[in-house]
N, C-alpha and C positions, 0 to 999 in steps of 0.2 A: 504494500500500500504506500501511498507517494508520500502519508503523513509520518512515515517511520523510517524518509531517508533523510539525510544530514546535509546542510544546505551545500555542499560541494557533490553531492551526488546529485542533486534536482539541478546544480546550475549543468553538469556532465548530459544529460536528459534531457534539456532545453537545449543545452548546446546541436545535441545532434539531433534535433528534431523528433526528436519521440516521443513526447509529449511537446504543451502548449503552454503559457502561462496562462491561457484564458481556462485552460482546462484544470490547474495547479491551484489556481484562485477559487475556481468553482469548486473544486474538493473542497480546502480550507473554509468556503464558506458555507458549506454543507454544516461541516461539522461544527462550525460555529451556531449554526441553527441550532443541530441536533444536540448538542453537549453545552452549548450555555448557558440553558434554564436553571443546569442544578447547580455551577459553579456561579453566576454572578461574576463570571471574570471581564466581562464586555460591557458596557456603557452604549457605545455606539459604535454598530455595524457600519461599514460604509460599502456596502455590495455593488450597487450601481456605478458610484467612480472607481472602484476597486476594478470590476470588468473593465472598464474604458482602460486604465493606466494597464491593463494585462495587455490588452490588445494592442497599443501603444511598443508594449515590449516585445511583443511579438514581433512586430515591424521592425524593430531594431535589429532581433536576432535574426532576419529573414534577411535584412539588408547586410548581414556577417558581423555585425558589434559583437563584439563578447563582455563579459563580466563577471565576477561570483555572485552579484546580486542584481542582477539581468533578469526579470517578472519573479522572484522570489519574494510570495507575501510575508508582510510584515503586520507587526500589531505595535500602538505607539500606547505609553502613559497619556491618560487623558489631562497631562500639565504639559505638554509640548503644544505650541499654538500649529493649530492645521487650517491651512488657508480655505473657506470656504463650508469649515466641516466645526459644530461644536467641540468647544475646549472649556468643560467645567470644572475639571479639579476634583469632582466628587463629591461640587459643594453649592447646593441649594443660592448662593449667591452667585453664580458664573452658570445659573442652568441653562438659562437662555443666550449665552455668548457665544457668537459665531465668529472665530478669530479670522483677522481683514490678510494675516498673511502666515507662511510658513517657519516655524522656529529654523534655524541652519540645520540642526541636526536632522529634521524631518526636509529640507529642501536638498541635503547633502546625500541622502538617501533616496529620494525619490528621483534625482538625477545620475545616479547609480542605476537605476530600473527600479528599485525596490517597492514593490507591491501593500500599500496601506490597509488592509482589511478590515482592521478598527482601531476604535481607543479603549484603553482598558482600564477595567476600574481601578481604584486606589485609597490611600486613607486619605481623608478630605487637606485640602494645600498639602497634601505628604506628611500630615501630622498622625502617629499611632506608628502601632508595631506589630499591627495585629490581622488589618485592614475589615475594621471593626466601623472605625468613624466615617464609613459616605455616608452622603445622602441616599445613597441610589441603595442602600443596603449592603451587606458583608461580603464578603469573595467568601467561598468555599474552599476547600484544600479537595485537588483531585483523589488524594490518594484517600482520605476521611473526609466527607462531606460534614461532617461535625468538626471538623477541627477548621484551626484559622491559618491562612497559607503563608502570616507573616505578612508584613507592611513595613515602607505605606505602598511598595511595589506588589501587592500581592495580585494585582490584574495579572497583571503580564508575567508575573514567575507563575500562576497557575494556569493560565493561556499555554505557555509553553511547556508546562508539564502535562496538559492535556492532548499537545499535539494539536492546537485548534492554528499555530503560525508556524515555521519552522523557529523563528527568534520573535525577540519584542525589544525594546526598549523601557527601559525605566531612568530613575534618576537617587539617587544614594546622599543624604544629608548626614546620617546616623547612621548609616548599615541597613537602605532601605532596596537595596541590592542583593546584596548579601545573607541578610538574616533570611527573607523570604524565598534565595534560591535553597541557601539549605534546607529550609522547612518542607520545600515542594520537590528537594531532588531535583535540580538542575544546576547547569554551571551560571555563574555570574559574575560578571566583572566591572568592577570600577574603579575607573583610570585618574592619574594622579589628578589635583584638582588643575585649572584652565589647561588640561590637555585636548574636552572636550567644549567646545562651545556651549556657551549656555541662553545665550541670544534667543528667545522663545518660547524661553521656560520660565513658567510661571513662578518669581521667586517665594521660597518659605526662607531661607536662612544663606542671604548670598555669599558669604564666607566658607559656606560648607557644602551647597548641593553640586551636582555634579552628576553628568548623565553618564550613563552605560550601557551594557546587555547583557539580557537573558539570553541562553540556547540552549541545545543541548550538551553540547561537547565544547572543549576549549578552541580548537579549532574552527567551529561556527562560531562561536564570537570573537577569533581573530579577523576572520571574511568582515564581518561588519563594523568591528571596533575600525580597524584603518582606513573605512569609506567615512566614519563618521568623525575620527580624529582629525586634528589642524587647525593652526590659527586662525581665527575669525576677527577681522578688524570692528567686527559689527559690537565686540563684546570685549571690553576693557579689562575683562582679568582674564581673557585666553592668550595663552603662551607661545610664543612664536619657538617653536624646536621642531623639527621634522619628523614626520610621521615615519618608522622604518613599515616592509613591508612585515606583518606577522606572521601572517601566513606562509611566507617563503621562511621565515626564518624557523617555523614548526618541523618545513620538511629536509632541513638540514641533514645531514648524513651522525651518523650518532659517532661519540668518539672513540676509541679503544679504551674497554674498562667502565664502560656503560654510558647509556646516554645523556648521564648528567652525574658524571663526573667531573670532580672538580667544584661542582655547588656544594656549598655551605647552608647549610639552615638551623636556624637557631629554635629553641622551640622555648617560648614565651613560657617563663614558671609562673606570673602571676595568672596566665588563665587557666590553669589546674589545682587552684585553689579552691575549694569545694566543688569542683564539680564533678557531675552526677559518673559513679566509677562507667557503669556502661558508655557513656559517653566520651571516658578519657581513651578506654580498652581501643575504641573502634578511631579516637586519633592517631593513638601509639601505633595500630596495625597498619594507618596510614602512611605513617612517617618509616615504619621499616620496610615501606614496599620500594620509598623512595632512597633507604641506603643499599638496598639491593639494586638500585637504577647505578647507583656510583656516589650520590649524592652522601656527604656529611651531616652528622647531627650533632650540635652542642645546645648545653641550657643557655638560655640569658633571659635579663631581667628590666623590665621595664617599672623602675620603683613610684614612677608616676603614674602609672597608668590606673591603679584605682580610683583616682579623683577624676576620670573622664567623665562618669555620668553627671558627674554636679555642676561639672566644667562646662558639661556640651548642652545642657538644660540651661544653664542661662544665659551662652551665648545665641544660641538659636533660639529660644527662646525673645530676645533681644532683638535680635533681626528680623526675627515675623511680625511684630509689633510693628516693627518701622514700614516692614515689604507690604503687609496690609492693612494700612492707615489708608491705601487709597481706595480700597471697596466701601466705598459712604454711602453709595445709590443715589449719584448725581450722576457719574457720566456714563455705567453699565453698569450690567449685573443688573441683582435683584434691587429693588424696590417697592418699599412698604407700602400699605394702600391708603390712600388718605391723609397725607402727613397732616400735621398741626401748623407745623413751621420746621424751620431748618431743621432746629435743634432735634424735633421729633424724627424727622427725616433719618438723621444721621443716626439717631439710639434705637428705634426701629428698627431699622433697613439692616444693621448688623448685626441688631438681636436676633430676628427674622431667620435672615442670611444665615451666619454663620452657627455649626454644630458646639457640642461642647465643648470639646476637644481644643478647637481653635480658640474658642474665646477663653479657656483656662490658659493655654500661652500667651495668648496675646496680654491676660492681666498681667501675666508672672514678668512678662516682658515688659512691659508699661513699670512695673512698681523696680524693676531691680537696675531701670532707667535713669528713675525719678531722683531727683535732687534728695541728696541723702543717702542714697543709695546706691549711687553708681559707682564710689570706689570700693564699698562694703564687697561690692556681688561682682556687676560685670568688670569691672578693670581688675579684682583678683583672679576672676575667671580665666582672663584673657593671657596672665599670667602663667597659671597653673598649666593650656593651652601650649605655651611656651617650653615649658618645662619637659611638657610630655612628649613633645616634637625633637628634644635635646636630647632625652632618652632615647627615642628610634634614631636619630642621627648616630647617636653612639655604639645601639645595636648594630647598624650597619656599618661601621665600620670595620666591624667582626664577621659579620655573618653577610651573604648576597638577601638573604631572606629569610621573613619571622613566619611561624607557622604556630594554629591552636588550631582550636574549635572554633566553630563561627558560631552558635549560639547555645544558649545552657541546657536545653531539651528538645526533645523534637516536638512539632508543634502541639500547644495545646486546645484543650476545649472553646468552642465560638462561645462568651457569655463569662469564661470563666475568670476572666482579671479586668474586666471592663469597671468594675466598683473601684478599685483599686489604682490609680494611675500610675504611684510609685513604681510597685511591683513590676505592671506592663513596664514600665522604661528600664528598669533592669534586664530586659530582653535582650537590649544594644550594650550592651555590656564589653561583649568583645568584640564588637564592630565601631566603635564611637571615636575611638585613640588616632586610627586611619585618618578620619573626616579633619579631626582635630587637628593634624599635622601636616594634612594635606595630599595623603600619600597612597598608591593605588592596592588595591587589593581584591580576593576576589572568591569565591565560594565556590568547591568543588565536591559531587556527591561522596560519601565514601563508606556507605552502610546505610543499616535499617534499626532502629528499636523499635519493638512491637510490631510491627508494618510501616511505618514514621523514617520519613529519609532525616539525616543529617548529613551536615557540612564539614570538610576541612576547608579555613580560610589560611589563606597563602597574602605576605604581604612584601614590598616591595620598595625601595626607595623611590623618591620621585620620578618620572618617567620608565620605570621598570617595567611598563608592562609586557616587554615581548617576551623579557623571562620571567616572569608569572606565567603567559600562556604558555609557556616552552615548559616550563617546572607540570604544569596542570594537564600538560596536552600528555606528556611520557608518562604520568601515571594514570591517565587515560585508555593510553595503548595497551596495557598489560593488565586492566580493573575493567567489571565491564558497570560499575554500581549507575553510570549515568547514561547507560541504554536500560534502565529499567523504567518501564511505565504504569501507570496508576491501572486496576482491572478496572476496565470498561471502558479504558478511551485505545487500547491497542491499536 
């Protein structure tokens, strides 16, 4: 079935004309039909321009263009602006917003050939960890429809664990990459930060967010990561450093003594501090698949890194406050019915608007702002920030690469920490240090508890991502845990 080959095999297929992208699109949006209702992974289908752009691709591969992402549908986070098509964030305030143009990342890909089939749902502005807070209602996890697939990307990590795209798109503030690929058993990766544009994405925390991809394998999101990586002058904190190719550099010739000898990896002691033993058992099996590649293993220690959740809570925190002071319900978005006058305008329209979620950060954000309070909270925050960014500096210069768990359990019950907000933020627990410092990394399947995937997360200095895919792609080729699919989306 065409939805259980890996995007270098569909663009192989297209190439030779054996199949269609009109025909590739129409699968995927089958099964978007057919498999939707019980995941909540889609917001909005776009089947109609989706055929048009298949056929378009057609044309191209008819005229002899080639590409890896040449009519291969795509599925986008509904926070990337799509020209023509709703972009609401998952959030009763943007439900009616039809964005006027393309974010880079979705124009960089669709000039690629890349096939848009929908937007997928998320935690409302990317706030949660659970993908509990839309409006539109919860995502499901493919593999447990009671369970929660991880947030705030949990569209598009369970879109692509259901096999409803070949890849999607999301975007990672806190580990909203990451946590939710391990949850759902897929790969994901997110590149160091202004590696990828962020020009159209709707900001929650512009210090930290940062787009990526879902796929299946490390090698499907090298295909995509280097059509979507590059400087964008459109977007003042993207990085002018050249894209290498990843995908050539995946099929490199291995060395003598294994094909990742010579790598260093250090294995982070502070994230095996209490955690759950089955979950340390199925890292440790990970990490010696990868001294059998050739690769090294040393402890190291990152003594700042317990302070990330309080740190990354009130810097983002802080930034959403600022990024959405402009949703008032003057110039879009939602709009209260009847105002009084301004005033009511504005306390309405955002009471209305926005879920709880947001408007819990957006307070936290507001008060640890406010005079009095901003060297108390955010300026030590920002510090701490500092601090933990010193530590990975110093790790690296030991080690090519830090590796743990990417989250503390496999996922849990839809319902079961929504009372609780603390707790849910403790989910990013060992995804937050990354954001914080800026630094790429990325979640690779690597077992089961109870029927429940987890993750190993692999991290990287800045710009390291060819070898994260290269480290993820070898233990890939010899694991088979991330060609395993959810029963009943085979």
């Amino acid at each position: 079935m065409l939805h259980t080959l890996s995007i270098g095999e569909l663009a192989a297929l297209l190439e030779a004309r054996t199949t269609s992208s009109v025909e590739l699109t129409r699968h995927f949006l089958a099964r978007i039909e057919r498999l939707n209702p019980s995941l909540n992974a889609i917001i909005t289908p776009t089947a109609e321009a989706a055929l048009l752009a298949a056929a378009a691709a057609d044309r191209r591969l008819a005229a002899g263009e080639r590409g890896p992402l040449l009519g291969i549908p795509i599925i986008h986070k509904d926070i990337f602006c799509t020209d023509g098509v709703r972009t609401s964030c998952a959030s009763r305030m943007l439900d009616n917003f039809i964005a006027p143009y393309d974010a880079t990342v979705v124009a960089r890909l669709k000039s690629a050939g890349a096939v848009m089939v929908g937007k997928a749902n998320m935690d409302e502005f990317a706030m949660g960890s659970s993908n509990e807070n839309s409006y539109y209602g919860p995502v499901r996890n493919p593999w447990d429809t009671t369970k929660v697939p991880g947030g705030s990307s949990g569209g598009s990590a369970a879109a692509a664990a259901a096999r409803l795209a070949p890849c999607a798109t999301g975007t990672d503030t806190g580990g909203s990459i990451r946590q939710p690929a391990a949850l759902t058993g897929v790969t994901g990766i997110k590149p160091t930060y202004g590696r990828v544009s962020r020009y159209g994405i709707v900001a929650f925390a512009s210090s930290l967010d940062q787009a990526g991809v879902f796929a299946r394998s490390a090698a499907d999101a090298a295909a995509v990561l280097e059509v979507m990586a590059g400087f964008d002058p459109l977007d003042s904190t993207s990085v002018d450093v050249p894209v290498p190719n990843y995908s050539a550099e995946l099929a490199a010739p291995a060395s003598a003594g294994g094909p990742l000898k010579g790598l260093k990896i250090g294995i982070l002691r502070e994230f095996f501090d209490g955690l759950e033993p089955r979950n340390a058992a199925l890292i440790h099996a990970a990490l010696e698949v990868y001294t059998a590649l050739g690769a090294t293993t040393v402890e190291v220690s990152l003594p700042h890194l317990p302070l990330s959740v309080p740190a990354y809570y009130v810097v983002a925190s802080a930034e959403c406050s600022s990024n959405l002071s402009r949703f008032d319900g003057v110039r879009f978005g939602y709009r209260c019915e009847q105002p009084r006058d301004l005033l009511d305008l504005y306390k309405r329209s955002r009471g209305e608007g926005f879920g709880a979620e947001v408007k819990r950060r957006i307070m936290t954000g507001t008060y640890v702002l406010s005079a009095g309070y901003f060297d108390a909270y955010y300026l030590k925050a920002q510090k701490v920030r500092r601090l933990i960014s010193q530590d990975f500096r110093a790790a690296f210069s030991t080690v090519d690469l830090v590796a743990g768990p990417t989250t503390p359990t496999p996922a849990f019950s839809l319902g079961a920490k929504l009372e609780d907000p603390v707790t849910m933020y403790l989910n990013d627990i060992y995804t937050i240090g990354a954001n914080l410092a800026g630094l790429p990394g990325m979640s690779v399947p690597c077992g089961f508890i109870d029927g429940l995937p987890l993750g190993l997360q692999l991290i990287g200095p800045h710009f390291a991502e060819g070898k994260l895919l290269n480290a993820a792609h070898r233990y890939q080729e010899v694991t088979g845990w991330h060609r395993q699919t959810p029963r009943g989306y085979e």
